[in-house]
Residue frames as a rotation matrix with the C-alpha (Angstrom) as fourth column:
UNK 1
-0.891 -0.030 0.453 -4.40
0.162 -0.954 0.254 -9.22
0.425 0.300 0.854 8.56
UNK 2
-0.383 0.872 -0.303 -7.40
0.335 -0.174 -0.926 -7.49
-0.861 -0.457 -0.226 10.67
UNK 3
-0.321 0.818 0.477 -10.74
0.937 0.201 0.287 -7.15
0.139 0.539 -0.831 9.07
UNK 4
-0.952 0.266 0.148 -11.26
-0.271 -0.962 -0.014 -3.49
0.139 -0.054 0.989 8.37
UNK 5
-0.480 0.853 -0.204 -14.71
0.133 -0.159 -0.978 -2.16
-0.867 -0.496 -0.037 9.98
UNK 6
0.031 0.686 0.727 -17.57
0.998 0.021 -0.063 -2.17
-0.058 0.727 -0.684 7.71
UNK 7
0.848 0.421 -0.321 -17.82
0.325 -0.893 -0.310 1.62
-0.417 0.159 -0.895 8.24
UNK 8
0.133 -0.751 -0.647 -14.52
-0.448 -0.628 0.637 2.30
-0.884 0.205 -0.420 6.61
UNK 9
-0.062 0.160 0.985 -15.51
0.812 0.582 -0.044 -0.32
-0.580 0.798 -0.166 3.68
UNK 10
-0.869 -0.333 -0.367 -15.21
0.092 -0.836 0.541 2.16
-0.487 0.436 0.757 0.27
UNK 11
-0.589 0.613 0.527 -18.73
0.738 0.141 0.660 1.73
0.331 0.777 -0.535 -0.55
UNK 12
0.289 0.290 -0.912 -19.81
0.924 -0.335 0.186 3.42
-0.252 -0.897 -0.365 2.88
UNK 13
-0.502 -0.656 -0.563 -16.94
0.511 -0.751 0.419 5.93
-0.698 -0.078 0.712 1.93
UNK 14
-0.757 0.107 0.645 -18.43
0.622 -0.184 0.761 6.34
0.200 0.977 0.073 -1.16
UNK 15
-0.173 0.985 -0.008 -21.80
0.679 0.125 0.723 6.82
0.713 0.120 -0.691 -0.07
UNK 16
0.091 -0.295 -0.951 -20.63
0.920 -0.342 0.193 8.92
-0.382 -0.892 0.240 2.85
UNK 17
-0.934 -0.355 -0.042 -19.14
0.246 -0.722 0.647 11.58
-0.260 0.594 0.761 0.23
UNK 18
-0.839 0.400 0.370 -22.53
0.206 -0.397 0.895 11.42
0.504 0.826 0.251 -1.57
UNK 19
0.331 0.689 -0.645 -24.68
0.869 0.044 0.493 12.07
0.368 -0.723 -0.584 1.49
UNK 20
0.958 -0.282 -0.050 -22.37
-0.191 -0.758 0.624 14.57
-0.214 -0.589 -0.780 3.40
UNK 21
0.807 -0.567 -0.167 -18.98
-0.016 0.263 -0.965 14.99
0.591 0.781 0.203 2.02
UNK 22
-0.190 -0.720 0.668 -17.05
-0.859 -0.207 -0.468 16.02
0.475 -0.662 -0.579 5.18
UNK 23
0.460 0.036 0.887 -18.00
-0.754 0.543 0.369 12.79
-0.469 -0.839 0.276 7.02
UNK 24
0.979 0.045 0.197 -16.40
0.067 0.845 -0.530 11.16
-0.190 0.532 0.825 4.30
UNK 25
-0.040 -0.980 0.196 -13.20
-0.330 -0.172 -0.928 12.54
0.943 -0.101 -0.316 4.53
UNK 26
-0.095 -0.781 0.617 -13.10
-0.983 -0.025 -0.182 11.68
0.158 -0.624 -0.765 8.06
UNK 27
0.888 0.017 0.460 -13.73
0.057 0.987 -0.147 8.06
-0.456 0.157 0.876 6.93
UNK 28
0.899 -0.438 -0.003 -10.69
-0.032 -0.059 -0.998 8.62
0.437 0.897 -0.067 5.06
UNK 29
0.359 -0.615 0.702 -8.81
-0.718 -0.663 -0.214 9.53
0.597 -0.427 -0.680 7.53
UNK 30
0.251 -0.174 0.952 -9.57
-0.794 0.525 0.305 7.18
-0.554 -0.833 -0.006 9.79
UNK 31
0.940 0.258 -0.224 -9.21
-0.297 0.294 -0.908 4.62
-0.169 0.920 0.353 6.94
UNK 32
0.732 -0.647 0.215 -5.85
-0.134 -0.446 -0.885 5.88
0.668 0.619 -0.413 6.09
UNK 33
-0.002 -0.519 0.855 -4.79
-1.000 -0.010 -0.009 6.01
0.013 -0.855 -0.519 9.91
UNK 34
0.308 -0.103 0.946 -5.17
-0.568 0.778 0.270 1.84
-0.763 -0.620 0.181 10.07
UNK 35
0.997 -0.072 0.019 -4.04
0.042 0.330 -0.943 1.09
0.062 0.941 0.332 6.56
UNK 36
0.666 -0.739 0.104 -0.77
-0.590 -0.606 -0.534 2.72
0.458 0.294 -0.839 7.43
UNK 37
-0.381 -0.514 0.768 -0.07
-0.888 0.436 -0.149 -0.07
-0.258 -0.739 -0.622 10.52
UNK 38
0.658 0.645 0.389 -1.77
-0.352 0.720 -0.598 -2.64
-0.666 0.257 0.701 8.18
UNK 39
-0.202 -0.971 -0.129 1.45
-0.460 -0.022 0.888 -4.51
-0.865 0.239 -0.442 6.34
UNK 40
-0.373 0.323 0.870 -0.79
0.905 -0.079 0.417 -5.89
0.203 0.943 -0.263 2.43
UNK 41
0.682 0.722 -0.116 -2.76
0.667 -0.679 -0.306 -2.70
-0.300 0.131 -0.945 2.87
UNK 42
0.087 -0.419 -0.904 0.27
-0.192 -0.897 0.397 -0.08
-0.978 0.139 -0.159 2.80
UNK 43
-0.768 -0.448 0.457 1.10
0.100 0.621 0.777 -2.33
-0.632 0.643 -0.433 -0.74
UNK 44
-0.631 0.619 0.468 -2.89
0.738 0.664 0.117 -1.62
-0.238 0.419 -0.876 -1.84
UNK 45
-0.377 0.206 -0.903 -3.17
0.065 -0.967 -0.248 1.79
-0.924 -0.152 0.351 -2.26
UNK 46
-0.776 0.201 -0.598 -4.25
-0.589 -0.572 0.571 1.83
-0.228 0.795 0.562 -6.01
UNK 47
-0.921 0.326 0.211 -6.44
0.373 0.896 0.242 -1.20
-0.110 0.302 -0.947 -5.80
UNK 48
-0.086 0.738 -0.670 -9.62
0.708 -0.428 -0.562 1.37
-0.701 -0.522 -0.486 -4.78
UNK 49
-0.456 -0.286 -0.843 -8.42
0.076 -0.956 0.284 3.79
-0.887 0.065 0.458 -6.46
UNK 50
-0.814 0.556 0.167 -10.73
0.248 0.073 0.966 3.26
0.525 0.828 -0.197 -10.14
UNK 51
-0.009 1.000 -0.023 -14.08
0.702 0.023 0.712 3.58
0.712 -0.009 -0.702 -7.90
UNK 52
-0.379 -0.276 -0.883 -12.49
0.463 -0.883 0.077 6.89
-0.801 -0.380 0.462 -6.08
UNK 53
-0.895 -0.316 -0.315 -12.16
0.014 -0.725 0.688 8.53
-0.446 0.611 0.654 -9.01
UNK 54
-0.622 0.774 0.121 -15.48
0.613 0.385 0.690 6.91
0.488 0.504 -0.713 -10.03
UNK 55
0.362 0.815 -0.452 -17.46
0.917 -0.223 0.331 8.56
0.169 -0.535 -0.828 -6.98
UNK 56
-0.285 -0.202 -0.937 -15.67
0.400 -0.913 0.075 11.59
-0.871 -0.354 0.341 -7.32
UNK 57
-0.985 -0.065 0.163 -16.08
0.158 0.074 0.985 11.85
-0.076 0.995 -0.063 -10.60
UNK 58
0.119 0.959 -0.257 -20.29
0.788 0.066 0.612 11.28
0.604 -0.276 -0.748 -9.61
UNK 59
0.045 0.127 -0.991 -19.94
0.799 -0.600 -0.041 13.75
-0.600 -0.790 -0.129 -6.90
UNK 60
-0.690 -0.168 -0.705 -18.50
-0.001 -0.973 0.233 16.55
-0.724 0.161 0.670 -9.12
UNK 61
-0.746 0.632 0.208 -21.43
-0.027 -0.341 0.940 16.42
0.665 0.695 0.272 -11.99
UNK 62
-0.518 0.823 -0.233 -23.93
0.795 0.564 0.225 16.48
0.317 -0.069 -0.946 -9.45
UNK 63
-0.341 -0.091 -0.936 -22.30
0.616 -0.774 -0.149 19.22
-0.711 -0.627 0.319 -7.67
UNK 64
-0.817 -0.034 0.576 -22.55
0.556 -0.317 0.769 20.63
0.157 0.948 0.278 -11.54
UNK 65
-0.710 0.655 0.260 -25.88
0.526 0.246 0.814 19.98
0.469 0.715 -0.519 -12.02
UNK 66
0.488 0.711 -0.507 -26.86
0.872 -0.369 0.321 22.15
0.041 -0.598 -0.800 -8.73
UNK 67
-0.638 -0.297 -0.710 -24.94
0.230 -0.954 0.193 25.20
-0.735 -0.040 0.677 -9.52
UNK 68
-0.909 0.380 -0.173 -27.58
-0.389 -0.618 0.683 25.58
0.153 0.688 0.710 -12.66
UNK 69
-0.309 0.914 -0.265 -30.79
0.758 0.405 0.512 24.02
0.575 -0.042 -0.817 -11.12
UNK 70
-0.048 0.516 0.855 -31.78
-0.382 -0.801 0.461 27.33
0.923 -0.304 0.235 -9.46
UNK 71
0.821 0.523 0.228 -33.58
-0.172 -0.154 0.973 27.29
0.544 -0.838 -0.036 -5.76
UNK 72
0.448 -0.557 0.699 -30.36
-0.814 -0.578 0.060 28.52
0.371 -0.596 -0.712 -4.22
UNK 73
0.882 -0.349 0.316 -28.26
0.051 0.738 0.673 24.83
-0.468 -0.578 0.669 -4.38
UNK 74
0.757 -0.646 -0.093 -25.66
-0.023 0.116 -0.993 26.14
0.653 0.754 0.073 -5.78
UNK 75
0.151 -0.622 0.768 -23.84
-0.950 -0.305 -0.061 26.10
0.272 -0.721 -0.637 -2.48
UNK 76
0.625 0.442 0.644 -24.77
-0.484 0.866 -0.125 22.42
-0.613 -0.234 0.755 -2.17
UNK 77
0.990 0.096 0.106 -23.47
0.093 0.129 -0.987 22.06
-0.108 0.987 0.119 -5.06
UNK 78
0.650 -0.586 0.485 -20.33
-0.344 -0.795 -0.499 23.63
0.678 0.158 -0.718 -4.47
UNK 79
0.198 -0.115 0.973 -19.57
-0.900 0.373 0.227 21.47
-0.389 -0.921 -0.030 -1.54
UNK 80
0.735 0.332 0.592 -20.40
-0.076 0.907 -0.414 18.44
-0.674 0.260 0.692 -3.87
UNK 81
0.564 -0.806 -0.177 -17.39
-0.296 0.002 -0.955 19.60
0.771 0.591 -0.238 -6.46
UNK 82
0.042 -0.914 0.404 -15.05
-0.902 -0.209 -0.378 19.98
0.430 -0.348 -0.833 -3.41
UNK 83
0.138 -0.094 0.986 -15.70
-0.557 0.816 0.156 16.54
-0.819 -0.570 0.060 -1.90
UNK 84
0.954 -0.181 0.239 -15.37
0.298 0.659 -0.690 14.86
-0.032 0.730 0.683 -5.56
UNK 85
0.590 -0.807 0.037 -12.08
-0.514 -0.411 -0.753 16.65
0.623 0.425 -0.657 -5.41
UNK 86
0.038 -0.526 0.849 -10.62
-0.984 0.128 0.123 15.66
-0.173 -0.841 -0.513 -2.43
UNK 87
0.528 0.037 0.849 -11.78
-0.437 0.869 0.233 12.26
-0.729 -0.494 0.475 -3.07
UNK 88
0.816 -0.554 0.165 -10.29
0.386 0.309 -0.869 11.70
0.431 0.773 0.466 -6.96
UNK 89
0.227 -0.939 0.257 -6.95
-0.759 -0.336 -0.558 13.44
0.610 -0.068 -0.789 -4.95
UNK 90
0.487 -0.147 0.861 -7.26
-0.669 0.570 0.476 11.01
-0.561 -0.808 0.179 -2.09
UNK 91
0.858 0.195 0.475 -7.37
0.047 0.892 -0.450 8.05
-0.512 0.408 0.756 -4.69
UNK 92
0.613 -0.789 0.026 -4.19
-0.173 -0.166 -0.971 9.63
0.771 0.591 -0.238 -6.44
UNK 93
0.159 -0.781 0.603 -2.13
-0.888 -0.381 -0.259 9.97
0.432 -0.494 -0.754 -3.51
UNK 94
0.309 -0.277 0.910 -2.41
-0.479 0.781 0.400 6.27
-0.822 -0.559 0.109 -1.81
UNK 95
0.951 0.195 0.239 -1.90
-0.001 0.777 -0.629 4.97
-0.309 0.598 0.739 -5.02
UNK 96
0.868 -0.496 0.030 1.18
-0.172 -0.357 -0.918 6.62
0.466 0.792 -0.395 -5.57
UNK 97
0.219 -0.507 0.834 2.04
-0.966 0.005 0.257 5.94
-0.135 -0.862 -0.488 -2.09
UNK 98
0.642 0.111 0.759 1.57
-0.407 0.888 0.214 2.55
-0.650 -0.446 0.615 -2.62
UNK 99
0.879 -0.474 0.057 3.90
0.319 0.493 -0.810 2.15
0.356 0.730 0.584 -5.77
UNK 100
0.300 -0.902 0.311 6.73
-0.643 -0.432 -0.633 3.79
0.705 -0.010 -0.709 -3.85
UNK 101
0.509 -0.123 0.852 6.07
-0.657 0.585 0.476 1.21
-0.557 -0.802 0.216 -0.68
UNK 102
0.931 -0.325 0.168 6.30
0.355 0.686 -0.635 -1.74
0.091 0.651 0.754 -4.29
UNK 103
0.711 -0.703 -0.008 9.27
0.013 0.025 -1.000 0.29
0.703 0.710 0.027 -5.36
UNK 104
0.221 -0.640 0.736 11.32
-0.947 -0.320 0.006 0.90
0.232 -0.698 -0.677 -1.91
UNK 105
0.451 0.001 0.893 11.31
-0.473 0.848 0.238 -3.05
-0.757 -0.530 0.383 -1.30
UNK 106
0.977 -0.119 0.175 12.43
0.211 0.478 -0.852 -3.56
0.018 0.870 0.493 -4.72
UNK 107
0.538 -0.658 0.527 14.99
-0.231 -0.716 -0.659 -1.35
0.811 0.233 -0.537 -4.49
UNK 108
0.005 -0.463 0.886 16.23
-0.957 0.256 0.140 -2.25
-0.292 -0.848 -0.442 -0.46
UNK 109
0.348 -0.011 0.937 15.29
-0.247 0.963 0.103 -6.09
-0.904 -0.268 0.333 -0.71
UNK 110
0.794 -0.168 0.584 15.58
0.480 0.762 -0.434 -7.51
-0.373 0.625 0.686 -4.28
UNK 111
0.847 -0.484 0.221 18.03
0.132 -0.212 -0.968 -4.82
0.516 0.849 -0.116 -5.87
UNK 112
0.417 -0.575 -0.703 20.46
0.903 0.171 0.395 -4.14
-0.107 -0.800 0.591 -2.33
UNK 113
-0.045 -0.016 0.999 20.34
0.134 -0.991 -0.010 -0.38
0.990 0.133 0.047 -2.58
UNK 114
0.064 0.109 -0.992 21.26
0.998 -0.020 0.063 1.26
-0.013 -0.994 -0.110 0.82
UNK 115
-0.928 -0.315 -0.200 21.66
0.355 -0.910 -0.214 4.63
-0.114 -0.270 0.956 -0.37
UNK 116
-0.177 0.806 -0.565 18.50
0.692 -0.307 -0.654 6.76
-0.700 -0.506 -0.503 0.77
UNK 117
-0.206 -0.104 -0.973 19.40
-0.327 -0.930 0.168 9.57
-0.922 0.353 0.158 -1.38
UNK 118
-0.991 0.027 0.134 19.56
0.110 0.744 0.659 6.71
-0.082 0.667 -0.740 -4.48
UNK 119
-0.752 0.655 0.074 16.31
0.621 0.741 -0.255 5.52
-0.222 -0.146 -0.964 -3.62
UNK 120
0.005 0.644 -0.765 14.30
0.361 -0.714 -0.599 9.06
-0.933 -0.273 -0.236 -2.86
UNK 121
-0.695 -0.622 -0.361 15.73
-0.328 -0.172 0.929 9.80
-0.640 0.764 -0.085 -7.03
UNK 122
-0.713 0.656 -0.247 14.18
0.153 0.490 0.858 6.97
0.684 0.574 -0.450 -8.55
UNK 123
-0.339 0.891 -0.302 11.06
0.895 0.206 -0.396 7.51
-0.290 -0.404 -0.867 -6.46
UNK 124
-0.011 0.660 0.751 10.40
0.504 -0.645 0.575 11.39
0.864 0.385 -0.325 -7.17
UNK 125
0.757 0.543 -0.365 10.82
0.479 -0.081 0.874 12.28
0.445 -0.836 -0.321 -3.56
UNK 126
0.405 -0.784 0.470 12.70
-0.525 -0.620 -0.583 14.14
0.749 -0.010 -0.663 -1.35
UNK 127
-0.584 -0.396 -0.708 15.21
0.069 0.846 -0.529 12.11
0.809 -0.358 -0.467 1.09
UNK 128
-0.757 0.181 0.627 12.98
-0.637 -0.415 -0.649 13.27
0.143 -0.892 0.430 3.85
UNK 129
0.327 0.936 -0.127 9.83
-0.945 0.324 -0.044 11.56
0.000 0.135 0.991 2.59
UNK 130
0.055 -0.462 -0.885 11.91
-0.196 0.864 -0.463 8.22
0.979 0.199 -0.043 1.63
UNK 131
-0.780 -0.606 0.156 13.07
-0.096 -0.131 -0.987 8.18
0.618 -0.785 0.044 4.82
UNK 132
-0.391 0.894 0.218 9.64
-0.901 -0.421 0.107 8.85
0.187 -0.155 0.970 6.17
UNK 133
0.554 0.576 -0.601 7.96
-0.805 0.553 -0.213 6.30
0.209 0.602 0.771 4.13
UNK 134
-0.096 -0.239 -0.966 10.86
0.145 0.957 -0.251 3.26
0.985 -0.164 -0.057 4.47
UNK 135
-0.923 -0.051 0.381 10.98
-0.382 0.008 -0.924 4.38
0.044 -0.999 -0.027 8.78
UNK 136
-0.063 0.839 0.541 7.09
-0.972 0.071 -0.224 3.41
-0.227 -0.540 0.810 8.60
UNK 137
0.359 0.321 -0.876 7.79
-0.573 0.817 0.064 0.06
0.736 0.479 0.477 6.82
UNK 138
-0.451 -0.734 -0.507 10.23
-0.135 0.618 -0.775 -0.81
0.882 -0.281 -0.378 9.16
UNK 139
-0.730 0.157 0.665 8.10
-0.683 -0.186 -0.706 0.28
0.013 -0.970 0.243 12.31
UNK 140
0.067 0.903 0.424 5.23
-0.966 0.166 -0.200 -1.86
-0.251 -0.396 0.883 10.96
UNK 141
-0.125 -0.836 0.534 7.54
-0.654 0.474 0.589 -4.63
-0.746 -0.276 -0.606 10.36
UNK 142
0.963 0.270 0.015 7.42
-0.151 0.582 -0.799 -5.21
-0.224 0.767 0.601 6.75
UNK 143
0.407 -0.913 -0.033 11.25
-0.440 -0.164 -0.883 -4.29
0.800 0.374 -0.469 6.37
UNK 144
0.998 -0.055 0.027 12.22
-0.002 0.414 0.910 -6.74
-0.061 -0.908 0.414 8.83
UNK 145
0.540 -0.842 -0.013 16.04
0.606 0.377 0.701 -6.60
-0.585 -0.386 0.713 9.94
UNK 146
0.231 -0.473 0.850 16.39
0.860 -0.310 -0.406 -3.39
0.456 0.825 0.335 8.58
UNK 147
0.076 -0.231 -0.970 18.03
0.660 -0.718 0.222 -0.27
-0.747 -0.657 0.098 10.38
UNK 148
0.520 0.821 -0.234 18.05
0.851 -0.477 0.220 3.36
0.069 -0.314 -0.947 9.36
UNK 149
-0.259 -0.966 -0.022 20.65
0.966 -0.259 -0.001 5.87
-0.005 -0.022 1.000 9.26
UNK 150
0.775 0.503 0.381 19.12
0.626 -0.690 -0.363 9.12
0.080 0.520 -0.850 9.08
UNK 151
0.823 -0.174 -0.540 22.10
-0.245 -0.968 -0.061 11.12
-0.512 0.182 -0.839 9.13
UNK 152
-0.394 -0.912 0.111 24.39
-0.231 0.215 0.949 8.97
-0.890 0.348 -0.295 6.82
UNK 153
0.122 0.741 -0.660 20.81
-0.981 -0.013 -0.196 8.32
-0.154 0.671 0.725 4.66
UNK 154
-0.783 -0.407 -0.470 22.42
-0.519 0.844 0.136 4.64
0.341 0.351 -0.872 4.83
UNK 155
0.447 0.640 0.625 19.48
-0.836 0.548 0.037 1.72
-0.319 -0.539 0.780 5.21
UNK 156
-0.639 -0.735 -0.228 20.75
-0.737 0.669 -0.092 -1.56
0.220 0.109 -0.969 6.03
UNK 157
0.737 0.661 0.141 18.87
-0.672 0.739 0.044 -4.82
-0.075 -0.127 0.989 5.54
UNK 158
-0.688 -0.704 0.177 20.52
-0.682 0.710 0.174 -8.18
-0.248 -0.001 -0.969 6.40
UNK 159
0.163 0.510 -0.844 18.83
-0.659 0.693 0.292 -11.00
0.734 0.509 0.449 3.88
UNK 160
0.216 -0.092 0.972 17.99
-0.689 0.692 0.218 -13.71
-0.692 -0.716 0.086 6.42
UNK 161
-0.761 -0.591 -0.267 19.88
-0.648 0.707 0.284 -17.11
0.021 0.389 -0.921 5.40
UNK 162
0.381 0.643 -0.664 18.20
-0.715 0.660 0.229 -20.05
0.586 0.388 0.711 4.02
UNK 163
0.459 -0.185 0.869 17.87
-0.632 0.620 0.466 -23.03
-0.625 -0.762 0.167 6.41
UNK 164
-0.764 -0.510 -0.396 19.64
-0.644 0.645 0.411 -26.19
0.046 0.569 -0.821 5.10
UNK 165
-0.296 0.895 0.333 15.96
0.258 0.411 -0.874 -27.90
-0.920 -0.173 -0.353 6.22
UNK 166
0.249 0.641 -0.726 14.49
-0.478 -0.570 -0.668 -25.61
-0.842 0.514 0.165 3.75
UNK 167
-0.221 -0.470 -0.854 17.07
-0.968 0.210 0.134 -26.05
0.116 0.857 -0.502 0.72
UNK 168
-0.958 -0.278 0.068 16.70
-0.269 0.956 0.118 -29.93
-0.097 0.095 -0.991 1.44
UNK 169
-0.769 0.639 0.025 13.21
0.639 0.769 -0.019 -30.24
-0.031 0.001 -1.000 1.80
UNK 170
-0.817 0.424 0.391 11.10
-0.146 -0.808 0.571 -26.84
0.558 0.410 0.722 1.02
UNK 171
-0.167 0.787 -0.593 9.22
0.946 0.297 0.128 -27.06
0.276 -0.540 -0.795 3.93
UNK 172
-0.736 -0.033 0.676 8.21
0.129 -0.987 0.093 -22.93
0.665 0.156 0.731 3.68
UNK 173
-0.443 0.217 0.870 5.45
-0.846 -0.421 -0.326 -23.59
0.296 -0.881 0.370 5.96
UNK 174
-0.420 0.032 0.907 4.96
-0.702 0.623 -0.346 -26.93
-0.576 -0.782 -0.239 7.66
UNK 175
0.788 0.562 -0.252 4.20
-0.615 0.696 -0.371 -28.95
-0.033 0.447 0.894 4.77
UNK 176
0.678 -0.134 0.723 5.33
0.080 0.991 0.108 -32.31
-0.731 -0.015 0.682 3.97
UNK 177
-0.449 -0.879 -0.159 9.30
0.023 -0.189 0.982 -32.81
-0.893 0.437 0.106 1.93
UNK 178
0.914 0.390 0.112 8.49
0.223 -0.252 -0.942 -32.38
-0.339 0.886 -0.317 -1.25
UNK 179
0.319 -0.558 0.766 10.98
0.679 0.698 0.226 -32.74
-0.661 0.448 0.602 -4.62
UNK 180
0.647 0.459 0.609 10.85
0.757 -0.291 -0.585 -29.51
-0.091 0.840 -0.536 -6.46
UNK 181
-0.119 -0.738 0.664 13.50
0.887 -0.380 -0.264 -27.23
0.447 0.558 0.699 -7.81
UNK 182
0.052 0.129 -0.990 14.43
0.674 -0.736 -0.061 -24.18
-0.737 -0.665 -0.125 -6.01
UNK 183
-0.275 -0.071 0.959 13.04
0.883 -0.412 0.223 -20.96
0.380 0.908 0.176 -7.72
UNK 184
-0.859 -0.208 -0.469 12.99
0.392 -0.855 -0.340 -17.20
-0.330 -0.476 0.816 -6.96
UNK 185
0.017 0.999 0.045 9.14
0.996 -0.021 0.089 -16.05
0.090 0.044 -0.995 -7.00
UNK 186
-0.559 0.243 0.793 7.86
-0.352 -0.935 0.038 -12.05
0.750 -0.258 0.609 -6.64
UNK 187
-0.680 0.697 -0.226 5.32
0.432 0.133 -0.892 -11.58
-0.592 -0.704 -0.392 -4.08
UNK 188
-0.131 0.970 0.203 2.28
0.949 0.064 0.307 -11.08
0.285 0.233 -0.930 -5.32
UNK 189
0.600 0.669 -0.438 1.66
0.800 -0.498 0.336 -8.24
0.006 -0.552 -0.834 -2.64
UNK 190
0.745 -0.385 -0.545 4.77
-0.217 -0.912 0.348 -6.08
-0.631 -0.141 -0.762 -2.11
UNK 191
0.774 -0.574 -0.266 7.13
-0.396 -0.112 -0.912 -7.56
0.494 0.811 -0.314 -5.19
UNK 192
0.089 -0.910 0.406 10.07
-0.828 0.159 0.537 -8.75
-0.553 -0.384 -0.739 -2.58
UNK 193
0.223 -0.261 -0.939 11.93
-0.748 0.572 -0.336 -11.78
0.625 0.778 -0.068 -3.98
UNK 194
0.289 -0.042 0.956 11.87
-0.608 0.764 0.217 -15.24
-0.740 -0.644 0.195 -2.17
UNK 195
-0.547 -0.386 -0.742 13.52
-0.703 0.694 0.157 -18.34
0.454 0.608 -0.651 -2.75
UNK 196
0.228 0.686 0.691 10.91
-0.844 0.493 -0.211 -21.40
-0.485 -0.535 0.691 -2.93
UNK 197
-0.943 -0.088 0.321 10.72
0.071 0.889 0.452 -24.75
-0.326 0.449 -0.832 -4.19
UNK 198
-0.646 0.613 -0.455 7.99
-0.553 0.034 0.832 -25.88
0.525 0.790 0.317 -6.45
UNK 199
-0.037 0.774 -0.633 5.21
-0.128 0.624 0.771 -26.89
0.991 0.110 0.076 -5.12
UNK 200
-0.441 -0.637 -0.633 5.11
0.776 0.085 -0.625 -25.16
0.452 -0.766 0.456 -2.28
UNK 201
0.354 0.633 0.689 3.25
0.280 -0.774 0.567 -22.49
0.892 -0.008 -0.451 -0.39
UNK 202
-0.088 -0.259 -0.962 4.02
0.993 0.055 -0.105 -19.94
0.080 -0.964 0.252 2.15
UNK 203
0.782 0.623 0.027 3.61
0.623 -0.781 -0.043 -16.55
-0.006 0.050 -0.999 3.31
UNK 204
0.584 -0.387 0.713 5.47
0.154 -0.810 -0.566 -13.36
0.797 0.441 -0.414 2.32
UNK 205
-0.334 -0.659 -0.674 8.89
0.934 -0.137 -0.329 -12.83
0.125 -0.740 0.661 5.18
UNK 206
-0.973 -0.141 -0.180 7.73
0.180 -0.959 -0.221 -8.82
-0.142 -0.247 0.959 4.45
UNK 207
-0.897 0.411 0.159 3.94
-0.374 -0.901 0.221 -8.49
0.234 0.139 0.962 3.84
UNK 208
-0.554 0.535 0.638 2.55
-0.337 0.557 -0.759 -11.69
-0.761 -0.636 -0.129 4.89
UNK 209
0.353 0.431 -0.830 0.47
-0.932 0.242 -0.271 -12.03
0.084 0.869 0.487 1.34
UNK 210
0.633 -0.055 0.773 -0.13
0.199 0.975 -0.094 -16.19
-0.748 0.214 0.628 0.64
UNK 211
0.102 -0.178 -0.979 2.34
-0.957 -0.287 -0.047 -17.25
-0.273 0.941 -0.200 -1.96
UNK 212
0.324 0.298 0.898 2.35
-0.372 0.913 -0.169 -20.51
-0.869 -0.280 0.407 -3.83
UNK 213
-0.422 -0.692 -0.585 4.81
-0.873 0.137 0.468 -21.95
-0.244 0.708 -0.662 -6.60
């Protein structure tokens, strides 16, 4: 995974908001624009999302506190509400994004749901957005070996096959044979289901996240 720039780090953001709120939205943006092609990040949308609401939360009482301090900041002020808004909405919306990214892999990979319409249901969404939302997983190749239908709404994922190497000797990533009982694991990062052996480490087939039994 690439090291996000320091200037897009959420204290900056933070501090960005409480300095000049519009340059902090277009930290957001830009933020937002490399999270989206960023395959743990799309999966980490709520992880921020307590010290959003925190610095918005700070932004709007300050914005308060200059609509009734007099010498004519109440426009200051006024600015300072609308950038605590935006930013406690920002902090809602990736988070919400990110439990639908959790729940669309659950739902395609561990539960074998192909119907779009299905899927967009239990999310809250309309099939457009589903659609939307699983086309960007696939483009940034977390949904690997998975195709699309948009006018049958059908997505199709083919579960790559366990090697017989593997099953015999859980070598998941280049370690030494090793004796331990195959067992089905979450990821950590996006929730897919993997079969490992104990005692055993390798990285996520869909989000890359370390995992280790």
């Amino acid at each position: 995974m690439q090291q996000r720039p320091w200037y897009l780090s959420t204290i900056v953001i933070i501090l960005a908001f409480l300095i000049f709120w519009p340059a902090g939205i277009v930290l957001i943006l830009l933020r937002a624009k490399g999270s989206s092609m960023d395959k743990q990040a799309v999966f980490k949308g709520a992880s921020n999302q307590k010290i959003y609401i925190l610095g918005g939360a700070i932004l709007i009482i300050l914005g308060i506190a200059n609509l009734f301090s007099g010498d004519n900041k109440w426009i200051w002020g006024l600015f300072m509400i609308i950038g605590g808004g935006v930013l406690i909405y920002y902090s809602t919306k990736i988070a919400k994004t990110a439990a639908r990214n959790r729940d669309y892999i659950d739902m395609i990979i561990n539960q074998d749901i192909d119907d779009v319409n299905a899927i967009a249901a239990a999310c809250g969404v309309t099939v457009a957005t589903a659609e939307k939302e699983i086309s960007q997983l696939i483009a940034i190749g977390v949904l690997k070996n998975t195709t699309l239908d948009t006018n049958s709404h059908i997505v199709t994922f083919v579960r790559p096959a366990i090697s017989q190497q593997t099953q015999a000797t859980g070598s998941f990533a280049g370690e030494a044979p090793v004796g331990g009982e195959l067992v089905t694991v979450a990821c950590p990062g996006c929730g897919a289901k993997m079969t490992m052996r104990r005692g055993t480490s390798c990285t996520c087939d869909y989000c890359d996240a370390p995992i280790t039994v």
